[in-house]
BAVO-165036 format. One line per 5 residues: number of its first residue (from 0); their letters; for each residue x, y, z of C-alpha. Coordinates in steps of 0.2 Angstrom, whole numbers. Layout:
// residues N
NUM> A> X,Y,Z ~ ...
//
This chain:
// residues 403
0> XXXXX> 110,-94,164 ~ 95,-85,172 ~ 105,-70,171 ~ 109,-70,154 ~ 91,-74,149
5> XXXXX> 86,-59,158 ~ 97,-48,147 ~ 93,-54,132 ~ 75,-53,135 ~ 78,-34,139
10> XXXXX> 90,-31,125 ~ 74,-37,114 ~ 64,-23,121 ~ 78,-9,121 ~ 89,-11,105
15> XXXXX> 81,0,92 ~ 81,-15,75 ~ 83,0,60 ~ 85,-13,47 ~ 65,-17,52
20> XXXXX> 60,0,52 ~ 69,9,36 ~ 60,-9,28 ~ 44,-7,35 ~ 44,15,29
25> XXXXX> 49,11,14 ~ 33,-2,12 ~ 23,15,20 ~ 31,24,5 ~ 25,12,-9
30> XXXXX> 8,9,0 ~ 6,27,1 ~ 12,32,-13 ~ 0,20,-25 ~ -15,27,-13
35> XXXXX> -11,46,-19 ~ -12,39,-37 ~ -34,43,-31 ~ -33,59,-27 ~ -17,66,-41
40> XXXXX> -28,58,-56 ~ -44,68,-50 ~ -42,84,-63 ~ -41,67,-74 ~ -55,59,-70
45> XXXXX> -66,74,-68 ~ -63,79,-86 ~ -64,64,-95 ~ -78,55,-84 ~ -87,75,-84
50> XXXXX> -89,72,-63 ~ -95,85,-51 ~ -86,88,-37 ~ -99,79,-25 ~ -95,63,-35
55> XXXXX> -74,68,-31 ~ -79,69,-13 ~ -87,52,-15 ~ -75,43,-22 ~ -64,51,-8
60> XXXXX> -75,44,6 ~ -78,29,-1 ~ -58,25,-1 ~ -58,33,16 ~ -73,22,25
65> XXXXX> -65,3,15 ~ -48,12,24 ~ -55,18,41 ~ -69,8,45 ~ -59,-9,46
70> XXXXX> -44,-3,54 ~ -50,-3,72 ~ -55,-22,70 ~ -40,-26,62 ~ -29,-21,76
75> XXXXX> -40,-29,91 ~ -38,-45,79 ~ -18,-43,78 ~ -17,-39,97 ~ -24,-55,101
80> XXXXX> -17,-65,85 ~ -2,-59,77 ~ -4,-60,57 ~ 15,-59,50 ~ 11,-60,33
85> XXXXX> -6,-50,34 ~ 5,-34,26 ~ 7,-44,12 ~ -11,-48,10 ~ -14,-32,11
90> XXXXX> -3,-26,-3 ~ -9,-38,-14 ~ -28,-33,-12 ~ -20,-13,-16 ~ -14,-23,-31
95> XXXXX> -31,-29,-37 ~ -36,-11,-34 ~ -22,-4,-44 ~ -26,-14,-60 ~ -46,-13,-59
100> XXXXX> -42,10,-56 ~ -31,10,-72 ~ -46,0,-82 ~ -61,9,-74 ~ -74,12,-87
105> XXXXX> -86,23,-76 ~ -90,30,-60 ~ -95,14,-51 ~ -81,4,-57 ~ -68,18,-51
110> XXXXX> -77,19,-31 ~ -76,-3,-32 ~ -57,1,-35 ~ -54,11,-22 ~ -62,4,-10
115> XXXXX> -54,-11,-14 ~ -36,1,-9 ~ -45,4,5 ~ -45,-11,12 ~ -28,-15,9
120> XXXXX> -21,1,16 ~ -36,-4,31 ~ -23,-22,33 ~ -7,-12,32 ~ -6,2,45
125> XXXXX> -11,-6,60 ~ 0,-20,59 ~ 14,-9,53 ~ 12,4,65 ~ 13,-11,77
130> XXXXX> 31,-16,68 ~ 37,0,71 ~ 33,-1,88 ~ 41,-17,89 ~ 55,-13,83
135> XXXXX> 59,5,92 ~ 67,0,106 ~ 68,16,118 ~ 64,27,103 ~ 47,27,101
140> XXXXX> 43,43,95 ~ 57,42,82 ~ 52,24,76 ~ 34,28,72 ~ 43,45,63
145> XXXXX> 52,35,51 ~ 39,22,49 ~ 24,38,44 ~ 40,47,35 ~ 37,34,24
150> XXXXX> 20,37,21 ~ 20,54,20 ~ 37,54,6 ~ 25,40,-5 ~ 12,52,-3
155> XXXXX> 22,66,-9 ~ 30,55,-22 ~ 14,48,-30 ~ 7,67,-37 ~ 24,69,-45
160> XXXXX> 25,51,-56 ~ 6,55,-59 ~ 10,72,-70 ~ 24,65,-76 ~ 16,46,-80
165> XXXXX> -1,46,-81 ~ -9,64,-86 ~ 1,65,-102 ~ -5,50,-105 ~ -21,45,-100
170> XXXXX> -31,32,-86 ~ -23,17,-93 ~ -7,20,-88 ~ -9,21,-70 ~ -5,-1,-74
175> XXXXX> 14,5,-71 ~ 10,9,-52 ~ 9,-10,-49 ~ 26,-12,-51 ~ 27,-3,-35
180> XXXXX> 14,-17,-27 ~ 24,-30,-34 ~ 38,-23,-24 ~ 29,-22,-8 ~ 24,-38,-6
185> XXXXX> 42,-46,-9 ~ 48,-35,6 ~ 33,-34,16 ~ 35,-54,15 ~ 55,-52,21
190> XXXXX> 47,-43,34 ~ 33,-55,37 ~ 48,-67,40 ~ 57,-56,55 ~ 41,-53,63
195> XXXXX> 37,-72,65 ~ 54,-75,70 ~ 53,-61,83 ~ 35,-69,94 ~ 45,-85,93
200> XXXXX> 57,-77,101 ~ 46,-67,112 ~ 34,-84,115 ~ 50,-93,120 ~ 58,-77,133
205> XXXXX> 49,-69,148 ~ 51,-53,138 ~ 45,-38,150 ~ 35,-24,144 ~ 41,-9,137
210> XXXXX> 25,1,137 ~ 25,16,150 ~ 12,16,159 ~ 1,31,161 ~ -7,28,180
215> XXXXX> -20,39,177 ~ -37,34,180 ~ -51,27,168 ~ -60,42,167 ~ -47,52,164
220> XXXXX> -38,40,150 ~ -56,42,141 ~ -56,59,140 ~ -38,62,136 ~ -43,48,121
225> XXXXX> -57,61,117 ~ -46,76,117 ~ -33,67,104 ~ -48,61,91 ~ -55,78,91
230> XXXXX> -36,85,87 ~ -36,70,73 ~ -52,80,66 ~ -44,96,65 ~ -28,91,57
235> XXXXX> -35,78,46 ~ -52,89,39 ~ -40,103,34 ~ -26,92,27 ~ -43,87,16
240> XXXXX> -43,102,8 ~ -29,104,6 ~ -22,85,-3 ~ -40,84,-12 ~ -43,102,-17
245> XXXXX> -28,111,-18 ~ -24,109,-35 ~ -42,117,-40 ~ -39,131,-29 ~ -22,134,-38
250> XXXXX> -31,131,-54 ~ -46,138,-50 ~ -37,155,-43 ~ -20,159,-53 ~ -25,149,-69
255> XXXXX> -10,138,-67 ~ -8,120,-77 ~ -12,103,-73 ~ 5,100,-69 ~ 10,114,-62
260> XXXXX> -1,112,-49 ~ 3,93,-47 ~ 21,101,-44 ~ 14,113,-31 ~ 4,100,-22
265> XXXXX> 21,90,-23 ~ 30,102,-13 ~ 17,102,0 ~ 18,86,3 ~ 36,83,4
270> XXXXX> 34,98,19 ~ 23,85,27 ~ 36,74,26 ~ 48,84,33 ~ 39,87,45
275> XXXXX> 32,72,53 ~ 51,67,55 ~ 55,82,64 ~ 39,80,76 ~ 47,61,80
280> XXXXX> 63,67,87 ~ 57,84,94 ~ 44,73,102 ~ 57,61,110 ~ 66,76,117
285> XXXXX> 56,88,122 ~ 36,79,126 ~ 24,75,115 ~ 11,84,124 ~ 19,101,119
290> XXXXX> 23,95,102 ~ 6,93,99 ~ 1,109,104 ~ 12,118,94 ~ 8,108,79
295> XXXXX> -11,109,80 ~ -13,126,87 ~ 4,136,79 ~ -2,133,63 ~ -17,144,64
300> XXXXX> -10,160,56 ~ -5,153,42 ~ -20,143,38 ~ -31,159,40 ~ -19,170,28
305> XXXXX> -17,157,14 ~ -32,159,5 ~ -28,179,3 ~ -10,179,-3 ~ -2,176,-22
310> XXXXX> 5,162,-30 ~ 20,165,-23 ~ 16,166,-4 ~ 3,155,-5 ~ 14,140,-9
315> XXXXX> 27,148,3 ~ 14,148,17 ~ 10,128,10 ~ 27,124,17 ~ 26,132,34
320> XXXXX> 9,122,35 ~ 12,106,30 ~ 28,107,41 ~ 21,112,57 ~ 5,104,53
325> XXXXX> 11,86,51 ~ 23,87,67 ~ 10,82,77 ~ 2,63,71 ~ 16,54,77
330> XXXXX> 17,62,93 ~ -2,60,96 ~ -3,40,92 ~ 16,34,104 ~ 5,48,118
335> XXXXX> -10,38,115 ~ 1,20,115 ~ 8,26,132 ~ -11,32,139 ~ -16,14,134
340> XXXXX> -2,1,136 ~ -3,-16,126 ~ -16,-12,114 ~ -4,-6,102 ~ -13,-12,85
345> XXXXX> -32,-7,92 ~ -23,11,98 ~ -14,13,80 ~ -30,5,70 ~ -41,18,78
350> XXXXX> -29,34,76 ~ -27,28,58 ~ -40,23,52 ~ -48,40,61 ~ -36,50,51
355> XXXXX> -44,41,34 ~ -60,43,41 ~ -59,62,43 ~ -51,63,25 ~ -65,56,18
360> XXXXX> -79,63,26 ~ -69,80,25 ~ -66,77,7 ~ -84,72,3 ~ -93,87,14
365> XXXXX> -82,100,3 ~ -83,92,-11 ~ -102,99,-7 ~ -97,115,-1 ~ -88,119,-15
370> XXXXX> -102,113,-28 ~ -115,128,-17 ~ -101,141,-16 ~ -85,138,-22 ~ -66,131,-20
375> XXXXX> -60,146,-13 ~ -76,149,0 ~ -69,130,5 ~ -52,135,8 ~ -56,153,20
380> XXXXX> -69,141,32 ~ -54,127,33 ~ -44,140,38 ~ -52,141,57 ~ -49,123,60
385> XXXXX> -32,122,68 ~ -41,135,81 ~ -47,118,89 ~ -28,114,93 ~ -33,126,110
390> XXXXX> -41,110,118 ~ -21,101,119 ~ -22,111,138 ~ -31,99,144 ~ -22,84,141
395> XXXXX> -13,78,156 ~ 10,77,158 ~ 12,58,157 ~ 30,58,151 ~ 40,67,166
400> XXX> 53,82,164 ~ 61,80,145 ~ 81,82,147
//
């Protein structure tokens, strides 16, 4: 009996549950997909509200700090106390958000509804990045893949049913992107239900732990840390640019429609997309720590030729980037889960909410820039930032020889 306990307990840890995983991206897809609804209707809002782009970078940040700032805290919390139902919660708040976003009748109304999306997307990637690790067996780096492929597909998604929903039609009928909330919290709750099963199952089995342990010393952990948030910086201020201001520059520079450069902004993000599944396995087979490199670093070329080439290259070069560009995030946080085992929701609060963090400070700082100069002055300067990739060197192997 004692036996058979014993492989059951390490069957919990090893079998890879996909059902839980494709449920839990496709909840990062609607949750993802109703937060881009913000930054798709800007060319919206800005015309019919007559914004500057400092108050665009405002309502950026304000969405990003609700997003970032709690995300930390809510992961300590979950370490210690396990919320199964707190994803739904949390789509319910993006709900409220949602309805309040598609009535706005000013400026200040519009930054109380984003921040109240901010704190629902704040309860929801922690938790679910938790899942996800939950639920990956040995594949680690390929769980949290699917999980952020999710995200990154909603976040792709979301610009497209904007042209084709809302900016023919107008602010009020961003009301349809509820649906979508709707739909989260009836599978985010199923899912709810499979978590709470699984720490009674836990609670009841001497379940050993799965996390790799990185035996380095404290010091060394800290600074490792360090070296990942500043990576975080670099990719995460330049995808700024590109996922707020992107569509001016195409307007702005080739005198392109709103659509069209919805469309374009589309296409960069479903290369983010592709990308960030690619990292996963690539990651699982051949180390994250060289993964990273490659992703932070190997995209500096192209960055520093985009803002130079025409319309056709420049979304060509788009793709390149957001492909090599987004291979790295899901590498960096199972690196940072494996430099600091059992603190899987404070780890994954901190690199997401980090990630939002940088968005919206990037977003509101050139939103600035852009107001004093202009977009395209924005988009050469953003261009240096993958150079930072350089300090990866001095993160330390803790995964062995990849087969």
């Amino acid at each position: 009996m004692e036996q058979t306990a014993t492989q059951d307990s390490k069957l919990l840890v090893q079998k890879t549950v996909f059902g839980v995983l494709f449920a839990i991206s496709f909840s990062h897809l609607l949750n993802d997909m109703i937060q881009s609804i913000i930054t798709s209707v800007y060319p919206l809002l800005k015309q019919h509200f007559a914004l500057n782009f400092t108050q665009i970078g405002l309502i950026t940040f304000t969405f990003q700090v609700t997003a970032s700032l709690l995300q930390p805290f809510v992961g300590f919390f979950t370490d210690r106390k396990p919320r199964p139902y707190s994803l739904a919660i949390g789509m319910s708040i993006t709900l409220a958000g949602v309805v309040m976003l598609s009535r706005a009748p000013n400026f200040a109304a519009i930054l109380c509804a984003v921040a109240l999306m901010g704190i629902g997307s704040s309860i929801f990637h922690p938790e679910s990045s938790r899942l996800a690790h939950l639920a990956a067996g040995g594949k680690k780096g390929v769980a949290q893949s699917i999980f952020q492929l999710g995200g990154n597909a909603g976040s792709a998604i979301g610009p497209l049913l904007v042209a084709l929903i809302v900016a023919p039609y107008g602010q009020h009928y961003i009301i349809w992107f509820t649906a979508a909330a709707l739909l989260g919290i009836v599978i985010l709750s199923k899912v709810g239900q499979w978590y709470k099963a699984h720490l009674n199952m836990r609670a009841g089995k001497a379940v050993p732990k799965a996390d790799v342990k990185s035996n380095l010393s404290r010091k060394k952990v800290i600074s490792s840390l360090i070296v990942l948030l500043l990576l975080i910086f670099s990719k995460f201020f330049y995808l700024a640019s590109m996922t707020n201001y992107f569509t001016f520059f195409l307007i702005g520079k080739f005198h392109i429609s709103i659509q069209q450069s919805q469309f374009y902004l589309f296409i960069f993000l479903a290369a983010i997309a592709a990308g960030t599944l690619i990292g996963g396995f690539m990651g699982d087979r051949f180390g994250r720590k060289y993964v990273i490199w490659f992703s932070i670093l190997g995209v500096a070329p192209f960055t520093l030729l985009l803002p130079y080439t025409d319309l056709f290259w420049t979304i060509t070069l788009s793709v390149i980037i957001g492909i090599i560009l987004s291979s790295a995030f899901s590498a960096i946080v199972v690196y940072a889960h494996e430099l600091v085992p059992g603190k899987v929701g404070m780890v994954s609060g901190l690199f997401f909410g980090l990630a939002f963090g940088m968005g919206g400070l990037g977003s509101a700082l050139l939103g600035k820039l852009a107001d004093s100069t202009s977009i395209y002055y924005v988009f050469k300067v953003c261009a240096f930032l993958p150079l930072i990739g350089v300090i990866t060197g001095f993160l330390p192997n803790i995964e062995g020889k990849k087969h």
